[in-house]
MIDONU-909778 format. One record per residue: residue in three letters; x, y negated, z of N, C-alpha, C, O in turn. Coordinates in steps of 0.1 Angstrom, whole numbers, padded with zeros to 4 digits, always signed. Each point is the difference from the previous one (the first is absolute). Last residue first. Example, Ala and Ser with C-alpha at 12.3 -4.5 7.8 and 13.67 -1.06 7.14 Angstrom:
<rs>
Ser+0128+0022+0071+0009-0011+0000-0008-0011+0008+0005-0011+0001 Ala-0002+0068-0002-0009-0012+0000+0009-0012+0000+0010+0000+0007 
</rs>
This chain:
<rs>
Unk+0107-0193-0382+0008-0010-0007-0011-0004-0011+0002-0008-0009 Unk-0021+0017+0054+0004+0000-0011+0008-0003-0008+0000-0013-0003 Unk-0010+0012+0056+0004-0004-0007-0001+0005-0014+0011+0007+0000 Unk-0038+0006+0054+0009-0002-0010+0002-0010-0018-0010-0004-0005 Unk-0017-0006+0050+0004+0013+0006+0016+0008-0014+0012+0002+0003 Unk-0036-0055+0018+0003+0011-0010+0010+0009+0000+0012+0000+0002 Unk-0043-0035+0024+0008+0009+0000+0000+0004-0016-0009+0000-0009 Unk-0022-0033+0026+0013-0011+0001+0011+0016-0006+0010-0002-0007 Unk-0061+0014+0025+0004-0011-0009+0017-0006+0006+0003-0005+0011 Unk-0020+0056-0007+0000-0016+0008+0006-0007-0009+0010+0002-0006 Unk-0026+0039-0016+0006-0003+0004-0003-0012+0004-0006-0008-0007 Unk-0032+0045+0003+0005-0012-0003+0016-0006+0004+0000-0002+0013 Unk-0016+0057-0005-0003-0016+0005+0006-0010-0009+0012+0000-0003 Unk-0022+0052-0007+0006-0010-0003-0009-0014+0007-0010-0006-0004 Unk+0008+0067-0008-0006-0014-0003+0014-0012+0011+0010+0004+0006 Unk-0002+0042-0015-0010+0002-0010-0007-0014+0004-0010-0001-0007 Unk+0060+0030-0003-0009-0013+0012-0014-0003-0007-0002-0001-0012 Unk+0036+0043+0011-0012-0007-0004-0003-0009+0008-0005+0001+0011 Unk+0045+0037-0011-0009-0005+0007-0007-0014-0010+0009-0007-0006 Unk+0025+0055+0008-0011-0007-0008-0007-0009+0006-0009+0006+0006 Unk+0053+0032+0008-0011-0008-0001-0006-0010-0009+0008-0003-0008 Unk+0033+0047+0024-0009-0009-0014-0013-0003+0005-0008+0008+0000 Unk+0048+0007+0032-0008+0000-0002-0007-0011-0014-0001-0013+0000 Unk+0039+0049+0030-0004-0013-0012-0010+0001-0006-0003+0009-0008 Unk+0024+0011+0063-0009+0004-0019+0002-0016-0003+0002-0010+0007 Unk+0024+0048+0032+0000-0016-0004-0014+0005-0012-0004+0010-0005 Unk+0026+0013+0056-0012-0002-0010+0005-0008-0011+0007-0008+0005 Unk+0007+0050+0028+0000-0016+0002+0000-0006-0013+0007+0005-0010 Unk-0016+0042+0045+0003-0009-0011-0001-0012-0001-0005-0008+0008 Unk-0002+0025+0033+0010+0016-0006+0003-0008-0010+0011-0005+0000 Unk-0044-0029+0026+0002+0010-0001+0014+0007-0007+0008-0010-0001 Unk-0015-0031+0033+0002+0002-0013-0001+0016-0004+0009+0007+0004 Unk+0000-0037+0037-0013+0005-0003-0004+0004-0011-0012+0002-0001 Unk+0057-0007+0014-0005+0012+0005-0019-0003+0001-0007+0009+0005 Unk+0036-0042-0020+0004+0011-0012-0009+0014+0009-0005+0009-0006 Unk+0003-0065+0009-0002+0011+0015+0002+0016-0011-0011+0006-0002 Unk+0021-0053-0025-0008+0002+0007+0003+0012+0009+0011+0004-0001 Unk-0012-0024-0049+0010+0008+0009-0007+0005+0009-0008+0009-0003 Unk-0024-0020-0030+0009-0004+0003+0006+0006+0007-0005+0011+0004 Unk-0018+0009-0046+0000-0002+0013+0009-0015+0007+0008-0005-0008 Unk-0020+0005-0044+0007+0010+0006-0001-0005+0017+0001-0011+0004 Unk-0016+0006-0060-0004-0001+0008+0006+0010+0017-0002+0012+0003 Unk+0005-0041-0055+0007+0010+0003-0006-0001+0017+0001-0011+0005 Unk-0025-0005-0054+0008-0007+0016+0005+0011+0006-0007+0010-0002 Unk-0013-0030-0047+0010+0014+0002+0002-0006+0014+0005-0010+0002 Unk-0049-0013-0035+0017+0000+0011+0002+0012+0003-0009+0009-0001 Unk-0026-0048-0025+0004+0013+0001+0014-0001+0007+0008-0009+0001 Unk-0052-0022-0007+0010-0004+0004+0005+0021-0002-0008+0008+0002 Unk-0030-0049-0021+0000+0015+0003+0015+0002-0001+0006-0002-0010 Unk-0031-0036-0006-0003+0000+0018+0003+0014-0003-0011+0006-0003 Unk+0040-0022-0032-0013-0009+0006-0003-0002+0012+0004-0009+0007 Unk+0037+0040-0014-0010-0004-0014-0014-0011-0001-0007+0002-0009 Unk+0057+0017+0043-0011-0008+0000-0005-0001-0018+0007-0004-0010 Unk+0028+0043+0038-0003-0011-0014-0014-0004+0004-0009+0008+0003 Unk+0050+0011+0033-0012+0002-0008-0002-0004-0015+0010-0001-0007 Unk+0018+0023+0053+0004-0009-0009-0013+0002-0008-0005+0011-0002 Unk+0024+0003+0055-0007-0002-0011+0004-0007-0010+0008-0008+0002 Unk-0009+0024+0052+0008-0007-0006-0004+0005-0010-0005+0011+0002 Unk-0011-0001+0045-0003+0000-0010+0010-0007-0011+0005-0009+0007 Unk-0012+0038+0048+0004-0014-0009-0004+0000-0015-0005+0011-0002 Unk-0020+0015+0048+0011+0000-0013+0001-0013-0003-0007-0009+0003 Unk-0005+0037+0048-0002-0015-0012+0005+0005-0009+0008+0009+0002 Unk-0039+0024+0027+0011-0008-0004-0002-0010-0009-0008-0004-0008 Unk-0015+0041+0043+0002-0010-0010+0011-0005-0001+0008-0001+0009 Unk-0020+0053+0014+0009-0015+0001-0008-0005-0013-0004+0007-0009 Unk+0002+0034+0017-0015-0008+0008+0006-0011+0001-0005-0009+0007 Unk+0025+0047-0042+0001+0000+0016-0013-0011-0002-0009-0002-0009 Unk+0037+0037-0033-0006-0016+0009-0004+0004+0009+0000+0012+0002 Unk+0031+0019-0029-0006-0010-0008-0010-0016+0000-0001-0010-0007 Unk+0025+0042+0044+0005-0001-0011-0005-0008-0012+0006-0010-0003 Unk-0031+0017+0041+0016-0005+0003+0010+0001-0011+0010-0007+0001 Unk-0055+0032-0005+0002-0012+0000+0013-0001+0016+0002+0006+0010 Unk-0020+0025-0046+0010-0005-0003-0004-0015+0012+0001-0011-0005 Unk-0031+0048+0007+0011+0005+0002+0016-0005-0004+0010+0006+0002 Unk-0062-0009+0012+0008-0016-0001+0013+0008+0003+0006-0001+0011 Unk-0037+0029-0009-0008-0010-0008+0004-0005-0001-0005-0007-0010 Unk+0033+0052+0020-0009-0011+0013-0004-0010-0015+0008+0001-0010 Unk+0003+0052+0006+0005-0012-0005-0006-0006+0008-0009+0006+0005 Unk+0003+0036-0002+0010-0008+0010+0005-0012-0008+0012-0005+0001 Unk-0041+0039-0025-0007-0004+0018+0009-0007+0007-0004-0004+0011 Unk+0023+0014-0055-0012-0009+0002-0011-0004+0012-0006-0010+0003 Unk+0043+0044-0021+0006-0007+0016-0014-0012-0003-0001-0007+0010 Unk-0006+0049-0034+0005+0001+0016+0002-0013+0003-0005-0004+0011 Unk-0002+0006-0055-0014+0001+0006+0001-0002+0014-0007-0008+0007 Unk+0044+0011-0040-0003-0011+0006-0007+0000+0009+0002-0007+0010 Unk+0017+0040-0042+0000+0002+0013-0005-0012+0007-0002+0002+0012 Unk-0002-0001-0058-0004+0013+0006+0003-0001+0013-0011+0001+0006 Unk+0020-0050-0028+0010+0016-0001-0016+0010+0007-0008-0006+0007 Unk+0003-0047-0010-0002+0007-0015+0006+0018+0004-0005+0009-0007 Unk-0023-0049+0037+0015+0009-0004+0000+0007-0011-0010+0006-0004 Unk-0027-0044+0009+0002+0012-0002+0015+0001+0001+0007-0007-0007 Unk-0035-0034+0036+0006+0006-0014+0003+0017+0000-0001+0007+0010 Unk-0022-0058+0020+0003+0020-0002+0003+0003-0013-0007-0003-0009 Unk+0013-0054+0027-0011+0015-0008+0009+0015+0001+0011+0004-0003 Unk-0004-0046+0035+0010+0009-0005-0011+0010-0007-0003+0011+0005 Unk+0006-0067+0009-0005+0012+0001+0004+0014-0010+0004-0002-0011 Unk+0000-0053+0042+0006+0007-0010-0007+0017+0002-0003+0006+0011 Unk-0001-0069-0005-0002+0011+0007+0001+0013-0011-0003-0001-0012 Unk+0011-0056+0026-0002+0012-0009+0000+0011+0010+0002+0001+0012 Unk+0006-0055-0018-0005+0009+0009-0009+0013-0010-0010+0001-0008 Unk+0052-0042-0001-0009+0008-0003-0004+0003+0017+0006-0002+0010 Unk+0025-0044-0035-0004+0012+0011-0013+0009-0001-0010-0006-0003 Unk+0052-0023-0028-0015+0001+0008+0002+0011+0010+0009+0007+0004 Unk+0022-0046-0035-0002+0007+0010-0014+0006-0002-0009-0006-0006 Unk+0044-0027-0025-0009+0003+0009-0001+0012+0010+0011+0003+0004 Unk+0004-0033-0059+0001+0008+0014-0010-0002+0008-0010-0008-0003 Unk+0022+0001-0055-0010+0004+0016+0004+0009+0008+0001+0013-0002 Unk+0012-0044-0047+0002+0010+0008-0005-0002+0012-0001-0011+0005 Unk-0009+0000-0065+0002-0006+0021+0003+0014+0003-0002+0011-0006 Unk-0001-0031-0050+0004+0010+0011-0003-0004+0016+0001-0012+0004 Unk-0031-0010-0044+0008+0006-0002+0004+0011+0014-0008+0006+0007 Unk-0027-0050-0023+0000+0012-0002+0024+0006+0006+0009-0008+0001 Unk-0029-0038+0000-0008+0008+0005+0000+0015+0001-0003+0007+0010 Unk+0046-0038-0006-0013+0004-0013-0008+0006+0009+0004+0005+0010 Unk+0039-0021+0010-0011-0009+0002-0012+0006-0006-0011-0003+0005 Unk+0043+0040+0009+0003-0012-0010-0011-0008+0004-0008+0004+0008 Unk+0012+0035+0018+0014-0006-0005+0000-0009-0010+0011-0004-0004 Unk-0050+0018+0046+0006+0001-0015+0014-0007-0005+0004-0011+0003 Unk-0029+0036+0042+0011-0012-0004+0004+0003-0017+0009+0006-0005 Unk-0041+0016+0053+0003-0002-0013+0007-0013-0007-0003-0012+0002 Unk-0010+0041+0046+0004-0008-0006+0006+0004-0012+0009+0008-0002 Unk-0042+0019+0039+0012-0006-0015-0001-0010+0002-0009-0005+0007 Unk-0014+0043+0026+0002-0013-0001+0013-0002-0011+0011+0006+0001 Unk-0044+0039+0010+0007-0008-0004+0001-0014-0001-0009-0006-0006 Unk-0016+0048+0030-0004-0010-0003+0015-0010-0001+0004-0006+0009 Unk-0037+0061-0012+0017-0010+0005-0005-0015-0004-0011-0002-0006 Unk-0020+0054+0016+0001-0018-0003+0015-0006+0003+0007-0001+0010 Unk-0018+0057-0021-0002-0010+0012-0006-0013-0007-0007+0000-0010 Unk+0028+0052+0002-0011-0007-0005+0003-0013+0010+0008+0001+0010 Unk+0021+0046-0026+0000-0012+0007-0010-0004-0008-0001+0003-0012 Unk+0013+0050+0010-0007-0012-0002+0000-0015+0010-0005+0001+0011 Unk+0041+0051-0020-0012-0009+0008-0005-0013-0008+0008-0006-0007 Unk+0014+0056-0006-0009-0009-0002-0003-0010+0011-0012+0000+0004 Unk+0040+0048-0025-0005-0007+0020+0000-0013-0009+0009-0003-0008 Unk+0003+0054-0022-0003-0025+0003-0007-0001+0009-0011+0006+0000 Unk+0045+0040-0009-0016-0008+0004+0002-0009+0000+0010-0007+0006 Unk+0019+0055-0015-0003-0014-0002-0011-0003+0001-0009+0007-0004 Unk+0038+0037+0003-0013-0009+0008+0002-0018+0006+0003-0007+0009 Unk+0025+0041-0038-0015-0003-0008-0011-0005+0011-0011-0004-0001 Unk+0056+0022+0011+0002-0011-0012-0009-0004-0004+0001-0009-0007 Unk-0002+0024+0054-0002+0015-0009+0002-0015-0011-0007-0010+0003 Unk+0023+0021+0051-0006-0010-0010-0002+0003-0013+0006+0010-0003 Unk-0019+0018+0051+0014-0002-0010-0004-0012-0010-0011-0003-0003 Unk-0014+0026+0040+0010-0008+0006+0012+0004-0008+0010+0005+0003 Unk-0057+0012-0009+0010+0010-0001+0017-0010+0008+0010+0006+0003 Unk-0056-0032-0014+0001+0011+0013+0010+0011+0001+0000+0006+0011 Unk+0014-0046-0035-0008+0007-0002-0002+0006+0010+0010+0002+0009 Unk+0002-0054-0019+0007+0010+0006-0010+0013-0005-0011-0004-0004 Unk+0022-0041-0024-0009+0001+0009+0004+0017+0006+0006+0008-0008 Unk+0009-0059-0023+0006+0018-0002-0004+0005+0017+0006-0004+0009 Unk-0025-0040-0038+0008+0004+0011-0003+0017-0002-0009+0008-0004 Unk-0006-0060-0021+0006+0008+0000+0011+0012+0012+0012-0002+0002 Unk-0045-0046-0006+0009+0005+0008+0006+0013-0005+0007+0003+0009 Unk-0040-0053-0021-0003+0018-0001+0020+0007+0004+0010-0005-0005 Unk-0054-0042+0011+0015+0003+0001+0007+0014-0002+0000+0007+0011 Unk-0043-0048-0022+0005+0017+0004+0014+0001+0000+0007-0005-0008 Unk-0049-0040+0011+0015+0005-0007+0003+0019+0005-0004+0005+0010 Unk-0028-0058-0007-0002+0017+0003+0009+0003-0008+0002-0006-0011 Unk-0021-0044+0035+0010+0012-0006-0005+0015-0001-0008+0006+0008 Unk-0009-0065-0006-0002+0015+0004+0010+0011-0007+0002+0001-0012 Unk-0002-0061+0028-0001+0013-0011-0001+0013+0008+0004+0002+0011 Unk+0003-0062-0009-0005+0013+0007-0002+0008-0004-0010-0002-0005 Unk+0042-0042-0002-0007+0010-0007-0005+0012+0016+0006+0005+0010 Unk+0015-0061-0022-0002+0009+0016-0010+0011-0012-0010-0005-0006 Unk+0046-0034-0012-0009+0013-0004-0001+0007+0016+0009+0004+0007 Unk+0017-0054-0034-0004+0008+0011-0012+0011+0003-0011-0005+0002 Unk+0048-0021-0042-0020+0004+0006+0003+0006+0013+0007+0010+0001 Unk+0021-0049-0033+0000+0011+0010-0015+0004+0003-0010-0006+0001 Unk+0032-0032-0029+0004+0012-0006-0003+0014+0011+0006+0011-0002 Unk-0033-0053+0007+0010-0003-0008+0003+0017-0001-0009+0009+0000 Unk-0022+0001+0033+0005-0015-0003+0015+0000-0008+0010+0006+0004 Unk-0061+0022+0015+0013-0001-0012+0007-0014+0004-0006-0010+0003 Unk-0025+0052+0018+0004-0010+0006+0014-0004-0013+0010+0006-0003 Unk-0047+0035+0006+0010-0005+0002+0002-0013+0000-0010-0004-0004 Unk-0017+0055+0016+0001-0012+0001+0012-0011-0004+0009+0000+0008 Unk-0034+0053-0020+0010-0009+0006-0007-0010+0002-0011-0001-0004 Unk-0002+0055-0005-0001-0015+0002+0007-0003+0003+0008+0007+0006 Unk+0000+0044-0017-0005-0009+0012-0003-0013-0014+0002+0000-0012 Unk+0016+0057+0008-0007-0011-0005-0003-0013+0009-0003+0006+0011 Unk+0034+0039-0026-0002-0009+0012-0007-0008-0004+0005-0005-0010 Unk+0012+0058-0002-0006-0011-0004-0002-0008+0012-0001+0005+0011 Unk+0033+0039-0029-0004-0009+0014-0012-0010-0010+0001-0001-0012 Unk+0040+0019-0011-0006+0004+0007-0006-0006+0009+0007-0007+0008 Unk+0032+0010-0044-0017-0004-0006-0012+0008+0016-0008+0010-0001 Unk+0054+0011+0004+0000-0011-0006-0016-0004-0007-0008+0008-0005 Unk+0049+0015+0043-0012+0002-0007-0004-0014-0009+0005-0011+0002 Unk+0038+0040+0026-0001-0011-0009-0012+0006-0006-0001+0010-0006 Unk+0035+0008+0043-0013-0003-0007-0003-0008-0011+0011-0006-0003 Unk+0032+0033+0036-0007-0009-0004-0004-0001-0005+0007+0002-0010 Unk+0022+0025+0034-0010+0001+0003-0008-0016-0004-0006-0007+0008 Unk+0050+0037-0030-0006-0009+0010-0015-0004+0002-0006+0000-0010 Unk+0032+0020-0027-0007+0013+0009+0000-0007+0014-0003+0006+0010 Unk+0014-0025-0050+0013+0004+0005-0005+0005+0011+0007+0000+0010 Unk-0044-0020-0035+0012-0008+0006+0010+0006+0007+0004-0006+0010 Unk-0030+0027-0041-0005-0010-0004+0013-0008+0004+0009-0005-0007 Unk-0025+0049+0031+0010-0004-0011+0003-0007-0008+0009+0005-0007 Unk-0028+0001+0056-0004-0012-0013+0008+0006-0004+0010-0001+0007 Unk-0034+0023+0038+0013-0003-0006-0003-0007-0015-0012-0001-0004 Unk-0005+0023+0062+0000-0010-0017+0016-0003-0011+0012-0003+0002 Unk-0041+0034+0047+0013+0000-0009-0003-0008-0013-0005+0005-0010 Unk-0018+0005+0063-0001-0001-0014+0013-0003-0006+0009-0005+0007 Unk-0032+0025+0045+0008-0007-0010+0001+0002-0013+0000+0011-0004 Unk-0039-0002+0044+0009+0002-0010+0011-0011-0002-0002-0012+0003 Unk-0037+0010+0025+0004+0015+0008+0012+0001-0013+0008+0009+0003 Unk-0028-0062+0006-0001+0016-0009+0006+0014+0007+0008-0002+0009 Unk-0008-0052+0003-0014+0013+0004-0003+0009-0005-0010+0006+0001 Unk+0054-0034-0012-0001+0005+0015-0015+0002+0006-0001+0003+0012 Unk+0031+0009-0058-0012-0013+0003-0003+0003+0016-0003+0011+0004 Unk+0046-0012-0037-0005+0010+0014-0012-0004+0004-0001-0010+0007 Unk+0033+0019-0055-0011-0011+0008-0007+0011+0008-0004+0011+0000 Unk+0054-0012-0035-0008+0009+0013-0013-0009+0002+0003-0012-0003 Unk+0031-0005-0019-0013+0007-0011-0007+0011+0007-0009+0008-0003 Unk+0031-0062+0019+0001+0013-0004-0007+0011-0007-0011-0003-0004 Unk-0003-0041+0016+0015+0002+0007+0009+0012-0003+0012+0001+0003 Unk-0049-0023-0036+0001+0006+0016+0012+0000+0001+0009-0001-0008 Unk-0040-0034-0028+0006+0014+0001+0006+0004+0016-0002-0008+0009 Unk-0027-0025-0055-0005+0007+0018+0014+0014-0001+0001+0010-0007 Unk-0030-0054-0028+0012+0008+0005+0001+0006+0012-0006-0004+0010 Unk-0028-0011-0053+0003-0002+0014+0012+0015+0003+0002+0012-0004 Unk-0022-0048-0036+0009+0008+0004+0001+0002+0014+0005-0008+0007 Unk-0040-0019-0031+0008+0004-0014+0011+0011+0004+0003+0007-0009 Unk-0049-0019+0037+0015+0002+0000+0001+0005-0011-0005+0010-0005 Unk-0029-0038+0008-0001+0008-0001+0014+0001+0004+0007-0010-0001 Unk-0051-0026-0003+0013+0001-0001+0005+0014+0002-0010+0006+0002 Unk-0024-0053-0004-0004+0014-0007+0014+0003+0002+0008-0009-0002 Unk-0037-0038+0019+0011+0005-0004+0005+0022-0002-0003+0008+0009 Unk-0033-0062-0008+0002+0015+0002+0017+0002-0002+0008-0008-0006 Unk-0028-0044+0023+0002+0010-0014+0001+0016+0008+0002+0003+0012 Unk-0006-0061-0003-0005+0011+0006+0004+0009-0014+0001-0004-0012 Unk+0016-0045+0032-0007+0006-0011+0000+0010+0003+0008+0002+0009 Unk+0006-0056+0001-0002+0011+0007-0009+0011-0011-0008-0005-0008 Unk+0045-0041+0004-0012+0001-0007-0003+0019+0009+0009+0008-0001 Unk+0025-0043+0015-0008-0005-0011-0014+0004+0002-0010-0006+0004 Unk+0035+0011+0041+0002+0005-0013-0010-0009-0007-0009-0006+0005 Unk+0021-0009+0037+0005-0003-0007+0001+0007-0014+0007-0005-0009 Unk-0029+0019+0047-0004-0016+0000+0007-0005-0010-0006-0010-0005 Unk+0009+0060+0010-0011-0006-0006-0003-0016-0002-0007-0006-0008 Unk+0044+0029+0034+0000-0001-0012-0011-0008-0004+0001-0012-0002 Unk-0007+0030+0042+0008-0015+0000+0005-0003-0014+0000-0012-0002 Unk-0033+0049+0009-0003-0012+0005+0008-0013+0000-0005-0012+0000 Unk+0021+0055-0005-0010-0002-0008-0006-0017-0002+0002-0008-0008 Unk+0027+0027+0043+0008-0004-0010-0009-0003-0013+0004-0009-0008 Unk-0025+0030+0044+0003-0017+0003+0010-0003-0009+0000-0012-0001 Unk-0018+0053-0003-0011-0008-0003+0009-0016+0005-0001-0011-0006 Unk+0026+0046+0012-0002+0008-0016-0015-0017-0004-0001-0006-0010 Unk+0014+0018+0056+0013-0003-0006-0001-0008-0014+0004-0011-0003 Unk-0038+0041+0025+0002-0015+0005+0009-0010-0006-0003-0012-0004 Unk+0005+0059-0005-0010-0009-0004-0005-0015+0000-0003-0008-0009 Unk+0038+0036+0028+0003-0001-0011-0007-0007-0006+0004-0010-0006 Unk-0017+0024+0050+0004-0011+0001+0007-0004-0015-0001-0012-0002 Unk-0023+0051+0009-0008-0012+0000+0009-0013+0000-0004-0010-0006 
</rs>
């Protein structure tokens, strides 16, 4: 709550001096999300198992790489002046995160073919604060956007099929939330944002690389996160600018 607070009085003090104030959608997706472990062992600590991952992709290190994934949709608000927008966005997420793991047999051997995708689903509401900064006077062209948000989410582990003959057994001892500490936990967090876009009229596009902040490392789940994210956002109406401003230059 207090972010919020935060999030409304800077709102507010900008505002006496922004030009021109404007509302718009914004539509967005992970163009790439990244995620890898400490190792290729994973101990999930409410599972009765341990798991075995591996990438040969990346030198059999324990790392991910998904891509075109997730959808985010929200409203904005923004706050313009001269070459800068100020953006408080509120949005809805839903994204999947799929885990690959080499799974134990009731015979207590590992068998090359027992492989399974462990699945969790994040959903929630995040709520992004930008700053936007175009690089030329023109109306149209490049800006770059920083910023921050903060989510409140929540995460779920659909039941899936083992693929091997022997699986059936250890399925009574899988627990419902059998990746979590490893893939997520009950913590929120902040991320940072950093970006590059193209302005076309009122419809703003961008690449933002999206990544935890530092911060308390042991509330952090087993992996550790980054995505880029392709956005679209639409301004879809428009205050009058205050008389005397002008917001950009034409050659």
């Amino acid at each position: 709550m207090k972010f919020v607070a935060t999030v409304a009085l800077v709102l507010l003090v900008i505002s006496l001096q922004a030009q021109r104030l404007s509302g718009g959608v914004t539509l967005a997706t992970h163009a790439l999300q990244n995620f890898r472990l400490a190792d290729n062992y994973v101990f999930p600590p409410h599972s009765y198992f341990v798991y075995y991952t591996e990438n040969e992709k990346k030198d059999e290190k324990p790392v991910f790489n998904q891509y075109m994934k997730g959808l985010m949709f929200g409203i904005n608000v923004n706050l313009e002046y001269k070459r800068f927008l100020l953006t408080s966005e509120i949005r809805t997420i839903s994204t999947t995160f799929t885990l690959p793991l080499m799974y134990p047999t009731p015979l207590g051997s590992l068998l090359s073919d027992n492989w399974s995708y462990f699945r969790v689903v994040k959903s929630g509401v995040q709520l992004p604060v930008l700053l936007t900064v175009k690089l030329t006077d023109k109306a149209n062209g490049l800006y770059v956007v920083l910023g921050g948000q903060y989510e409140w989410v929540s995460y779920n582990e659909p039941r899936f099929s083992l693929s091997d003959d022997y699986s059936s057994g250890i399925l009574l001892y899988l627990a419902k939330s059998e990746l979590y500490g490893v893939m997520y936990n009950e913590h929120d967090y902040f991320s940072y944002i950093a970006g590059l876009g193209l302005k076309n009229k009122n419809k703003y596009t961008s690449l933002r690389l999206v990544k935890r902040f530092g911060g308390n490392k042991a509330l952090y789940p087993q992996a550790r996160f980054y995505s880029v994210e392709l956005a679209r956002t639409v301004i879809l109406n428009f205050q009058k600018l205050k008389k005397g401003h002008v917001i950009y230059i034409e050659d």
